[in-house]
N, CA, C and O atoms as CSV, one atom per row, in Angstrom:
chain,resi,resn,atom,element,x,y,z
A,1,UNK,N,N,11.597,2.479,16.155
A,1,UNK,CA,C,10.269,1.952,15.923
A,1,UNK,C,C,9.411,2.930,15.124
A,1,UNK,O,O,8.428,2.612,14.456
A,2,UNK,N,N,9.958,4.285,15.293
A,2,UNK,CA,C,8.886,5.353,14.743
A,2,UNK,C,C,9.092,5.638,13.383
A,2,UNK,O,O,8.220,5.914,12.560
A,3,UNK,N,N,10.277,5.556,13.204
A,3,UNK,CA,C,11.246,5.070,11.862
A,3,UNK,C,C,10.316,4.626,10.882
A,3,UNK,O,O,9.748,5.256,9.989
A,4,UNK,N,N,10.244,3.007,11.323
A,4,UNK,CA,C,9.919,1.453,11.108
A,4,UNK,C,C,8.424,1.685,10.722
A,4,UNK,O,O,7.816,1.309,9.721
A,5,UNK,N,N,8.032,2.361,11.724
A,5,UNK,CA,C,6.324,2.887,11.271
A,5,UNK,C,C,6.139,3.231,10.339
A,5,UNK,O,O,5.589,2.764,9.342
A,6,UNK,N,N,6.550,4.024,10.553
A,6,UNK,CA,C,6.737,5.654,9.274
A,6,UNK,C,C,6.772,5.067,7.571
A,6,UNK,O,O,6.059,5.482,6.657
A,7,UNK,N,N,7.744,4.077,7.502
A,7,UNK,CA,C,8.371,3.506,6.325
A,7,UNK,C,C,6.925,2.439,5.961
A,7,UNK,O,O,6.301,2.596,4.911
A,8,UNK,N,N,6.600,1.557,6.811
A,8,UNK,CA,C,5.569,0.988,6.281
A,8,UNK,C,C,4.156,1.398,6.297
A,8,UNK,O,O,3.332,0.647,5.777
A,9,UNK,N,N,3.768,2.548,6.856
A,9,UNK,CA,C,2.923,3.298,6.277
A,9,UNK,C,C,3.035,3.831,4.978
A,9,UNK,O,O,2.077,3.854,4.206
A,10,UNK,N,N,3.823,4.134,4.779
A,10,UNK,CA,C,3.959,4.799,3.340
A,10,UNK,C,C,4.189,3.911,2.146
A,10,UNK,O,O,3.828,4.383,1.069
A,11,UNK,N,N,4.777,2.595,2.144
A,11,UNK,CA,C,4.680,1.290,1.666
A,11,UNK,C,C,2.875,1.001,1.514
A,11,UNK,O,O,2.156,0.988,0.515
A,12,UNK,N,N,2.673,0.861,2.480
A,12,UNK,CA,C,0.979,0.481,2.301
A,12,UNK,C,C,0.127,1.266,2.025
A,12,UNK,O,O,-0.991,0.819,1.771
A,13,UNK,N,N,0.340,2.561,1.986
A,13,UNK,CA,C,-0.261,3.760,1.307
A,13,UNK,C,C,-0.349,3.968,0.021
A,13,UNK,O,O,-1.411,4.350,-0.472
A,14,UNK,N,N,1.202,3.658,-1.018
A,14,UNK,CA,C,1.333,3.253,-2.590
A,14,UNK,C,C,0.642,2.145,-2.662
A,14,UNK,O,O,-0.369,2.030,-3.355
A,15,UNK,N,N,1.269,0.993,-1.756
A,15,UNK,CA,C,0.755,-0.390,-2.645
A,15,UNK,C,C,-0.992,-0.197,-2.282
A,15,UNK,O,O,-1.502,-1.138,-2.890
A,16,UNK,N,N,-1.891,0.424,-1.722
A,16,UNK,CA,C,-2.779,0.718,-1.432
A,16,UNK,C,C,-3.907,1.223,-3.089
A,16,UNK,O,O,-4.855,0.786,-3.742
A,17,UNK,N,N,-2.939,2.408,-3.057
A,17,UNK,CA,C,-3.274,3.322,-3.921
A,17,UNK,C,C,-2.841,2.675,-5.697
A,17,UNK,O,O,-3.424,3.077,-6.704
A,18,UNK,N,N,-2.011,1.904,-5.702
A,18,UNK,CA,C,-1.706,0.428,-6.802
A,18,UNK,C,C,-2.900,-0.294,-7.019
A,18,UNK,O,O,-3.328,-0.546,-8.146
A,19,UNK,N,N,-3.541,-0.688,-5.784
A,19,UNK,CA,C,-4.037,-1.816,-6.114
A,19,UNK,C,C,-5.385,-1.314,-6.884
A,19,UNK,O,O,-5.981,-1.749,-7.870
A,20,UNK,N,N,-5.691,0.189,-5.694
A,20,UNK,CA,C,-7.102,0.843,-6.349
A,20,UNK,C,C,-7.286,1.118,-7.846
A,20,UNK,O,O,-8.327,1.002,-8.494
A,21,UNK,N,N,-6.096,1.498,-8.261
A,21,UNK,CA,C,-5.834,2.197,-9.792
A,21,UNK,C,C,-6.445,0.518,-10.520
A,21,UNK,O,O,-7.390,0.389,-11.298
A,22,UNK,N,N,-5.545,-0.608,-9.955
A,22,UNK,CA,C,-5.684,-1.916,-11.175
A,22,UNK,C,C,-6.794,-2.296,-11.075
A,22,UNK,O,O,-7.315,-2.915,-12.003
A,23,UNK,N,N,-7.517,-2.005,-9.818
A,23,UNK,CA,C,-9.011,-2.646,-9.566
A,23,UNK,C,C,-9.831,-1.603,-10.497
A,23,UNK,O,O,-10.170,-2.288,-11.463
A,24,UNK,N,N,-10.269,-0.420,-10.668
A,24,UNK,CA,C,-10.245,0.502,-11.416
A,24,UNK,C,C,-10.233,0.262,-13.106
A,24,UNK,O,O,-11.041,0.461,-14.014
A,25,UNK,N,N,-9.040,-0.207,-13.014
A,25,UNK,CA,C,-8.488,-0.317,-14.748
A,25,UNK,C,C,-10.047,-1.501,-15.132
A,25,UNK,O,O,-11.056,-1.542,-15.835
A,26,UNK,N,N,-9.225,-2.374,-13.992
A,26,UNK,CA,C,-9.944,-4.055,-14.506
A,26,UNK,C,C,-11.316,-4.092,-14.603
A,26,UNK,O,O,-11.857,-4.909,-15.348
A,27,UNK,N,N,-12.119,-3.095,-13.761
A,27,UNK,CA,C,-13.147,-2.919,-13.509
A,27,UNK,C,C,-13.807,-1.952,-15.121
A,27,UNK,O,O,-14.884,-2.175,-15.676
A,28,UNK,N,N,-12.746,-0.889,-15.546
A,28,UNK,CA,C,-13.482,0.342,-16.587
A,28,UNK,C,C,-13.354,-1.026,-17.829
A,28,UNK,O,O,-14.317,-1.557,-18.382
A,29,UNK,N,N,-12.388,-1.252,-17.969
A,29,UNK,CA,C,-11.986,-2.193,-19.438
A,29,UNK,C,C,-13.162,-3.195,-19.679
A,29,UNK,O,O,-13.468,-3.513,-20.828
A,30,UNK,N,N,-13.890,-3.742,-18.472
A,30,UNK,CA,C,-14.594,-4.950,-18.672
A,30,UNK,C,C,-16.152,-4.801,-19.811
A,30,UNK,O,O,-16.170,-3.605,-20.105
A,31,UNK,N,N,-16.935,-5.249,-20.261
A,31,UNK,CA,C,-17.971,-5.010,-21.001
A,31,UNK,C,C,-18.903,-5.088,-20.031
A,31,UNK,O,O,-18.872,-5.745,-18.990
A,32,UNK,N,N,-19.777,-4.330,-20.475
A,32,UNK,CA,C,-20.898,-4.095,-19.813
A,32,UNK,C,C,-22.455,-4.961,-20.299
A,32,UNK,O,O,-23.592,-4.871,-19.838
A,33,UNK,N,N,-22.044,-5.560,-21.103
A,33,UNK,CA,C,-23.104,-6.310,-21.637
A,33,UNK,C,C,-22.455,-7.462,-21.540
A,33,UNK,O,O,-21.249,-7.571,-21.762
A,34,UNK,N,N,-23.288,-8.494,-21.169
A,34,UNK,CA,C,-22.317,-10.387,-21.195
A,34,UNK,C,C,-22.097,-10.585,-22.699
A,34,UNK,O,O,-22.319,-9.999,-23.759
A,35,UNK,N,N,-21.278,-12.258,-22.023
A,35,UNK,CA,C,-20.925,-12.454,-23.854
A,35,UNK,C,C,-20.369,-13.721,-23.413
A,35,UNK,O,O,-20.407,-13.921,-22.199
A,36,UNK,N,N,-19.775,-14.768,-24.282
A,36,UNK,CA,C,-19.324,-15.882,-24.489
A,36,UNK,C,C,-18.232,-15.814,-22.944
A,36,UNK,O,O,-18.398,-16.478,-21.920
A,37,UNK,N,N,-16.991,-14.664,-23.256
A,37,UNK,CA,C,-16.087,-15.196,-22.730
A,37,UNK,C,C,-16.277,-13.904,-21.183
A,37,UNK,O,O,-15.341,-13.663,-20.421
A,38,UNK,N,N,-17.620,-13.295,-21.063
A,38,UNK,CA,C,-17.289,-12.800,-19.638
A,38,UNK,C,C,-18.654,-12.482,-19.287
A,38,UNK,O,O,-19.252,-11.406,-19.304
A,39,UNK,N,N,-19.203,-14.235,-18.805
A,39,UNK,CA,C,-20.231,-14.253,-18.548
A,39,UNK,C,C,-20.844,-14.075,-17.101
A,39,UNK,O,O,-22.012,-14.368,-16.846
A,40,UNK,N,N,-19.727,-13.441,-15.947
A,40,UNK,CA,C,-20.266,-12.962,-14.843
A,40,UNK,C,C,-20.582,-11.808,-14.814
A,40,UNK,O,O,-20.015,-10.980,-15.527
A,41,UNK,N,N,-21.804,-11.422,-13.772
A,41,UNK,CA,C,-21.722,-10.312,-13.320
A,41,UNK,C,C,-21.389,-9.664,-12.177
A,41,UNK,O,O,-21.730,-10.080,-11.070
A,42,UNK,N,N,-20.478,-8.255,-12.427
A,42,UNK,CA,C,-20.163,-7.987,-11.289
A,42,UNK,C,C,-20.654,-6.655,-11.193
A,42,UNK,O,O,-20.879,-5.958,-12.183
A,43,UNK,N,N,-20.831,-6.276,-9.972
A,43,UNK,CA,C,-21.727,-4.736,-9.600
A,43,UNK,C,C,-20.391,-3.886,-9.039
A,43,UNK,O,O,-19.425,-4.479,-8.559
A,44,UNK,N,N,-20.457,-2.371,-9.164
A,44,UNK,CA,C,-19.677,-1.673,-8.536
A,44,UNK,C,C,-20.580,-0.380,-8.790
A,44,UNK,O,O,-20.856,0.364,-9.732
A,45,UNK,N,N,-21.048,-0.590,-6.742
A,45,UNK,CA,C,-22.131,0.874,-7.247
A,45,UNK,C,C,-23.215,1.080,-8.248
A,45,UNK,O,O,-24.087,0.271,-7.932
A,46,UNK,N,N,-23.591,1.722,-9.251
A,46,UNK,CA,C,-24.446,2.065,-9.884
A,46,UNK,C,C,-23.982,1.409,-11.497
A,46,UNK,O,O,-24.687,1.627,-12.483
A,47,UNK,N,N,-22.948,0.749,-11.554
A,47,UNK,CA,C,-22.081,0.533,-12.733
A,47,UNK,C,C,-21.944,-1.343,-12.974
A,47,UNK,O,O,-21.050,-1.916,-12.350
A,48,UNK,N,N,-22.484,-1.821,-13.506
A,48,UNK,CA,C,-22.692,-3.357,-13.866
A,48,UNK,C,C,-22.146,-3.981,-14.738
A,48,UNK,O,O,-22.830,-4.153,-15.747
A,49,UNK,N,N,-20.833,-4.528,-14.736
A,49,UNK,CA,C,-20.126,-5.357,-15.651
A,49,UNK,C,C,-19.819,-6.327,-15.659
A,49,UNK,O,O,-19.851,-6.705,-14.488
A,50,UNK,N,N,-19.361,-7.417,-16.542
A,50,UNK,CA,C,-19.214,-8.502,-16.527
A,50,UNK,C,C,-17.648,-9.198,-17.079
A,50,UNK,O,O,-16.818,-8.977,-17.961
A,51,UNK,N,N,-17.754,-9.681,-16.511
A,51,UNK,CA,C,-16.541,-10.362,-15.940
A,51,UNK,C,C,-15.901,-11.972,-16.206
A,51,UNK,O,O,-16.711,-12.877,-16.004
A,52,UNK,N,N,-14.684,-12.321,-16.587
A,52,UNK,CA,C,-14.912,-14.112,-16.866
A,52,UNK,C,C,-14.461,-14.150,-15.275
A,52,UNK,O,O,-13.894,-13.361,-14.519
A,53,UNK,N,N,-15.076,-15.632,-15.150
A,53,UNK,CA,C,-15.042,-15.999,-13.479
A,53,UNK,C,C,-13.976,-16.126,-12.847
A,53,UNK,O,O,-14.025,-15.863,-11.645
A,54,UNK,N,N,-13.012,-16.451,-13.282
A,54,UNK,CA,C,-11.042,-15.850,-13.001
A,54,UNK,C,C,-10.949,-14.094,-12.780
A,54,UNK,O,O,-10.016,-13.597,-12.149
A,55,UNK,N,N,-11.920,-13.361,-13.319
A,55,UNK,CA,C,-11.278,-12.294,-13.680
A,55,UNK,C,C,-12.476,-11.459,-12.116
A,55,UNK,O,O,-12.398,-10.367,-11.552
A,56,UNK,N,N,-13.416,-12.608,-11.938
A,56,UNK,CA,C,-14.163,-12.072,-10.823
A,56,UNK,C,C,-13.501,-12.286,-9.425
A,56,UNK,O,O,-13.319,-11.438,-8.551
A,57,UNK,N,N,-13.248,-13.337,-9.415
A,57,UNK,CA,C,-12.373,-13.683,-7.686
A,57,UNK,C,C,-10.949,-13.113,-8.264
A,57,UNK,O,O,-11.530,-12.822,-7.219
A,58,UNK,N,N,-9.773,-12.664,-8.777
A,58,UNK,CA,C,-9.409,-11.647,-9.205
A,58,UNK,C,C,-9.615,-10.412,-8.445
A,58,UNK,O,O,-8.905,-10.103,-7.488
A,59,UNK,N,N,-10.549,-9.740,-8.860
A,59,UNK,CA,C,-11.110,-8.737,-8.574
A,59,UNK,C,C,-11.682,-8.763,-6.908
A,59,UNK,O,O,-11.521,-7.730,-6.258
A,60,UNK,N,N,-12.092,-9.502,-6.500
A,60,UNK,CA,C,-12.527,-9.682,-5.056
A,60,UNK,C,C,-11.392,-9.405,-4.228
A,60,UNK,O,O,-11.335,-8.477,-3.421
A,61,UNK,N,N,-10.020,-10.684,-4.574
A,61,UNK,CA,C,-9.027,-10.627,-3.846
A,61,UNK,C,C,-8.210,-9.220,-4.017
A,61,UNK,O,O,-7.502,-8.789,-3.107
A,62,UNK,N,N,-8.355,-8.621,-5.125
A,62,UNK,CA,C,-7.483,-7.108,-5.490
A,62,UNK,C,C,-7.944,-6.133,-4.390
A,62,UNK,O,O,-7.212,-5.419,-3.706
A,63,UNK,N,N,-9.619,-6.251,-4.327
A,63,UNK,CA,C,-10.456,-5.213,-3.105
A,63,UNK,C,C,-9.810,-5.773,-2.141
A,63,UNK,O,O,-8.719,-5.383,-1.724
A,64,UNK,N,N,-10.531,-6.865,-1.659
A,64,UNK,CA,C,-9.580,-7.168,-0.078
A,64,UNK,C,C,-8.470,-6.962,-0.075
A,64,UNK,O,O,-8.365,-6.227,0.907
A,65,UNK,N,N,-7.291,-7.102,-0.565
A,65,UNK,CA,C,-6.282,-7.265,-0.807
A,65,UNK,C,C,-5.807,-5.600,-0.310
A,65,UNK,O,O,-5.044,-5.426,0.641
A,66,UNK,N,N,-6.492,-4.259,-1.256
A,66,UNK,CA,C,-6.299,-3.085,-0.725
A,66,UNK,C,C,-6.923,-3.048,0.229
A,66,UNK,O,O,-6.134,-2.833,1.149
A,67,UNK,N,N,-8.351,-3.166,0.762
A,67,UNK,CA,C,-8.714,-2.493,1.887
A,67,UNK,C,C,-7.791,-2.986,3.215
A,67,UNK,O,O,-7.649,-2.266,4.203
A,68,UNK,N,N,-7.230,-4.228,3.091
A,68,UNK,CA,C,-6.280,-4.178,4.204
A,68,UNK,C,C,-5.388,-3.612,4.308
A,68,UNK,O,O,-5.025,-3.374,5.460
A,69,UNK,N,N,-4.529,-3.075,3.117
A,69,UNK,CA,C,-3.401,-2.556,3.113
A,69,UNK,C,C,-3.777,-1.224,3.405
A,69,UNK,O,O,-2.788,-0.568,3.732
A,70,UNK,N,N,-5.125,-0.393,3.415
A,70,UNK,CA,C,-5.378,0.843,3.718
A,70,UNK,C,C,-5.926,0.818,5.217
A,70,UNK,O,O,-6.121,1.961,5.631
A,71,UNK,N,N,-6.183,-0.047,6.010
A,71,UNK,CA,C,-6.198,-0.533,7.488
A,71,UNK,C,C,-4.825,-0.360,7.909
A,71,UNK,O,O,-4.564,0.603,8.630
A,72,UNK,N,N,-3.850,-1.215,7.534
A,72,UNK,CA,C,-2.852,-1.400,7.745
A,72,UNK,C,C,-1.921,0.369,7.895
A,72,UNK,O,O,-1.241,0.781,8.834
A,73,UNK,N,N,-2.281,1.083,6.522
A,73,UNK,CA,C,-1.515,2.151,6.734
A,73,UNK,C,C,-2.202,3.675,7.723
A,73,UNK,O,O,-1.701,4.744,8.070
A,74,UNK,N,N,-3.501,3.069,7.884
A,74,UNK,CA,C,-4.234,3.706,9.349
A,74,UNK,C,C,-3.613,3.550,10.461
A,74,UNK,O,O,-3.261,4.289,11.381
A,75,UNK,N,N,-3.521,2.151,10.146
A,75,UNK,CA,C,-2.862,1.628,11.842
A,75,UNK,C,C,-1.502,2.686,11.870
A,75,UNK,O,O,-1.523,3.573,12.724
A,76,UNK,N,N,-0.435,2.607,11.032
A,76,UNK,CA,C,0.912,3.069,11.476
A,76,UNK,C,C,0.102,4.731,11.490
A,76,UNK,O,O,0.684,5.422,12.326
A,77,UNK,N,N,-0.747,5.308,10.980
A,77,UNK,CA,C,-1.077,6.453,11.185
A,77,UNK,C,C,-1.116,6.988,12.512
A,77,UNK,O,O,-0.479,7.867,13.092
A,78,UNK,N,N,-2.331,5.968,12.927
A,78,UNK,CA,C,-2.359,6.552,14.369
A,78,UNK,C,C,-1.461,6.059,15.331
A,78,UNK,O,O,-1.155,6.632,16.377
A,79,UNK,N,N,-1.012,4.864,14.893
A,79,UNK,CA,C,0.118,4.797,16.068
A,79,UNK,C,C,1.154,5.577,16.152
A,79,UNK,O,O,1.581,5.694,17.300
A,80,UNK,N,N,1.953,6.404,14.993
A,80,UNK,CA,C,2.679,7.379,14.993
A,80,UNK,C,C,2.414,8.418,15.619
A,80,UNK,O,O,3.427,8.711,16.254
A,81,UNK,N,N,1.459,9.291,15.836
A,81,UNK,CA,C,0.579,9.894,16.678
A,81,UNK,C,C,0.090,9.722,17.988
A,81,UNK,O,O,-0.344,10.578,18.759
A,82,UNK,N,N,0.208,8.593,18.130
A,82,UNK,CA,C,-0.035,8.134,20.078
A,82,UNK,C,C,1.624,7.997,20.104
A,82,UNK,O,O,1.776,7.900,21.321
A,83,UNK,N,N,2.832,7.935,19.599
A,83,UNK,CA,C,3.809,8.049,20.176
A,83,UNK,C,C,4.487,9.579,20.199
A,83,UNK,O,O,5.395,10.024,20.902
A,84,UNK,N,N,3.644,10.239,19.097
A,84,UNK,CA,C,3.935,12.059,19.180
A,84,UNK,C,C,3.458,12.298,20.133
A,84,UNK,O,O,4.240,12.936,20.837
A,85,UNK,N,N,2.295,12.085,20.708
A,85,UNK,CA,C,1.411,12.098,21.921
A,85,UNK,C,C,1.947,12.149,23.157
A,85,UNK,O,O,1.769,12.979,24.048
A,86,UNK,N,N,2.762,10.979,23.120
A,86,UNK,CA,C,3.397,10.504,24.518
A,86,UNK,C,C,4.379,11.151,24.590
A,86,UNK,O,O,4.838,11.455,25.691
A,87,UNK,N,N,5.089,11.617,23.177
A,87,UNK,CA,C,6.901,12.205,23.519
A,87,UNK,C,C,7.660,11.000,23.232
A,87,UNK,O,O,8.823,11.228,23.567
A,88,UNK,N,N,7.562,9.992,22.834
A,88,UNK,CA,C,8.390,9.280,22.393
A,88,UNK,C,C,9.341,9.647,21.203
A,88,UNK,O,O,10.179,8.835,20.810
């Protein structure tokens, strides 16, 4: 089981650290001023760009998408650790 942990922590730790980089990319590449074809806006922090509306829910599901997978590789964190804990 500690194995099993171990392995998908570290799975969800890359695909974690994947998703941040593309959210990142998708987020620097976008224009910052609107225009015909990317007429949403999206906020990140202090930084305001715009976005076509595919490329916004996109982007929503990419965030959610990591912040679970960085929950997820918490979880095997500490559970690996409550079984060092115990002596398992």
């Amino acid at each position: 089981m500690k194995r099993w942990l171990q392995r998908l922590g570290k799975v969800a730790r890359v695909a974690a650290l994947c998703g941040t980089v593309a959210w990142l990319v998708l987020t620097t590449i976008s224009p910052q001023v609107p225009d015909a074809a990317h007429p949403e806006r999206y906020a990140q922090r202090h930084d305001i760009r715009y976005v076509s509306a595919e490329m916004g829910e996109t982007l929503r599901i990419l965030l959610g998408a990591t912040f679970a997978l960085v929950l997820v590789a918490f979880g095997c964190h500490f559970a690996i650790r409550d079984m060092q804990d115990d002596g398992r």
